[in-house]
N, C-alpha and C positions, 0 to 999 in steps of 0.2 A: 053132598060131598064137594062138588065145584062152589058152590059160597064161600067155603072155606079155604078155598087155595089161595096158594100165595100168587098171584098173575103178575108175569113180567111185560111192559111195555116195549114196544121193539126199538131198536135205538135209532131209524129211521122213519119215528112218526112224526117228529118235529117238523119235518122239512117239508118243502112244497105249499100247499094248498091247506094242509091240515086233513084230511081225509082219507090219510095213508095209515090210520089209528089202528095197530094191529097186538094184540097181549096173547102171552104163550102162557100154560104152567102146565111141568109134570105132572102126573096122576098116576102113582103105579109105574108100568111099561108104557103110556100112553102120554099123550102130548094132547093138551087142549087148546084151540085156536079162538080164537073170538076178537070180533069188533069192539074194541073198549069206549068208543061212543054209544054202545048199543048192547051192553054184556048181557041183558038180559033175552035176545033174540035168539040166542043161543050160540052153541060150541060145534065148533069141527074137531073129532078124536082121531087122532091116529097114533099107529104102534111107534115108539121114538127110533128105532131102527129108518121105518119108510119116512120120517121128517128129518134124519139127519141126512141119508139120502139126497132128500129134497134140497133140503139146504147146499152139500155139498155139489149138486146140480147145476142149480145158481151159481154160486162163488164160482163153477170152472167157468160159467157161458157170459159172467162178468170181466175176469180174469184178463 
């Protein structure tokens, strides 16, 4: 099922060093994380509830 998703690039992998390579895609309720220099090492899931969270986390401690 993950072969097939559609993976988004984060829109701050460009920058730096290049080694900040990180792709998202939906599945379901769930959110799959993965290295996109490295997709085949595999995926971190989590439920999109606790990554938007996450996210939301970030953006205040940036903020």
């Amino acid at each position: 099922m993950i072969g097939r998703t559609h993976w988004r690039k984060s829109s701050y992998s460009e920058g730096g060093d290049g080694n900040t390579c990180v792709e998202i895609a939906e599945i379901g309720g769930l959110v799959a994380i993965r290295d996109s220099k490295a997709p085949f090492r595999g995926t971190l899931t989590v439920p999109v509830d606790s990554f938007t969270a996450l996210l939301q986390s970030l953006r205040a401690t940036t903020s």
